[in-house]
C-alpha positions, 0 to 999 in steps of 0.5 A, a space after each residue: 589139452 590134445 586132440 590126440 586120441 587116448 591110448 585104450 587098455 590092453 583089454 579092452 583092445 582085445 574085447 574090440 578086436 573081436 568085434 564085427 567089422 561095419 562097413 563103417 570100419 571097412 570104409 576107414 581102413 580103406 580111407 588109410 591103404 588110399 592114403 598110403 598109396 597117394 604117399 608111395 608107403 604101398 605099392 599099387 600091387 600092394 594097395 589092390 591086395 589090401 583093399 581086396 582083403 578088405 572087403 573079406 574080413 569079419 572082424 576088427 582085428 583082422 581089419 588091423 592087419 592091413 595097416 599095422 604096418 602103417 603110421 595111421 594103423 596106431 591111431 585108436 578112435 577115442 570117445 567121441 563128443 557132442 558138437 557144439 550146436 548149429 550156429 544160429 541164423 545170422 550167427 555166421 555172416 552171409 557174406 563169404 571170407 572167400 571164395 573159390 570159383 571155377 567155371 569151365 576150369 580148375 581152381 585149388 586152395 590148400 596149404 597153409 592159410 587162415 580159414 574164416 567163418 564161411 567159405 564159399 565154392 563154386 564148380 560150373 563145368 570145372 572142378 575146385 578142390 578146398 584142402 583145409 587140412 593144414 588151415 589155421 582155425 580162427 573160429 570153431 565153427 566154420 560153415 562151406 556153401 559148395 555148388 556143384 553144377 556139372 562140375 566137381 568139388 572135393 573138400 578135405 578136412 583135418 581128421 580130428 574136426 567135426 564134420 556135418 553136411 546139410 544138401 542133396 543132389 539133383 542126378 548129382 552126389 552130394 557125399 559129406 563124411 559126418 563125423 565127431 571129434 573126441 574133444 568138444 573144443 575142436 573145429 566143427 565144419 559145416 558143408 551145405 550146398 547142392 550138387 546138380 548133374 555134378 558132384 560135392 564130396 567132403 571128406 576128412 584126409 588120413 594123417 592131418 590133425 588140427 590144434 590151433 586153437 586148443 593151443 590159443 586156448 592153452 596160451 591164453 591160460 599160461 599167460 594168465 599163470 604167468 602173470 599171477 606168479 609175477 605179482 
């Protein structure tokens, strides 16, 4: 199995092309161009052009004229899926797996690192930035409680998980980028908590995918065909 989106026909990529642009479909596009910034693919000069041009076009195709030069401008959304249902109380421990806390400072967790079933995040004057998106997935469901108190916490997913956000802000932002995976089996991420005069924001970061476990999954079934075809 792969999480990888499926090529679309000819066709059809016509037929979309033609399409209106959402501001859904500009938000993405400039998702990328940020992306390839932060890379060093675009200039600075050619990053304000782009996003300039952006916020003018009136259809798809031309959208895709900003990044078709771009590694993330060849990747074609596939048919979305229904995540699985919200873990029911208690079906998540309380208690966090870790937690990341930053009063009057900063604190970071990126890179590879196993992700439990409940992370906890804390910025009390201070600013926390949880990057899961070269994480080992254990669970499929995996829930984030950030609390934002005068602080900042910003929250990076794989692109192809499952995002949902349930909270609000007290003259604070509480922003989570809701999204569905084109396959069933991946991660849903949950981020709940508050924001008060401070800022929580989750979102997914152009370029990484994640596949632990459709490929745990996938070794479980060649172990068992190896062992029927040696009795």
């Amino acid at each position: 199995m792969d999480l990888h989106q499926h090529a679309q026909t000819p066709g059809a990529e016509a037929r979309v092309s033609e399409l209106r642009a959402s501001d859904a479909d500009r938000d993405r596009v400039t998702d990328i161009l940020r992306e390839a910034l932060a890379e060093g693919r675009l200039t600075a000069e050619e990053h304000a052009e782009r996003v300039e041009g952006v916020l003018h076009t009136k259809t798809v195709g031309e959208l895709d004229l900003y990044i078709q030069d771009l590694p993330a401008g060849h990747e074609r959304p596939g048919h979305v899926t229904a995540a699985p249902p919200r873990p029911i109380p208690g079906a998540v421990p309380a208690d966090a797996d870790a937690s990341v806390v930053a009063v009057f400072s900063s604190a970071v967790r990126r890179g590879r690192w196993r992700a439990g079933r409940r992370l906890h995040a804390f910025a009390v004057f201070g600013s926390v930035e949880i990057d899961i998106s070269e994480a080992v997935f254990e669970y499929q469901q995996v829930v984030i409680k950030a609390i934002s108190v005068f602080g900042d916490v910003q929250i990076r997913v794989p692109e192809n998980v499952s995002l949902r956000g349930t909270g609000g802000g007290v003259m604070g932002n509480f922003e989570v980028s809701t999204r569905d995976s084109t396959d069933s089996q991946a991660p849903v991420i949950y981020v709940d908590g508050w924001a008060v005069l401070g800022n929580v924001e989750a979102r997914p970061k152009r370029g990484r995918f994640v596949a632990d476990i459709l490929d745990r999954v996938q070794d479980k079934v060649d172990h068992k065909l190896r062992k029927h075809l040696d009795r």
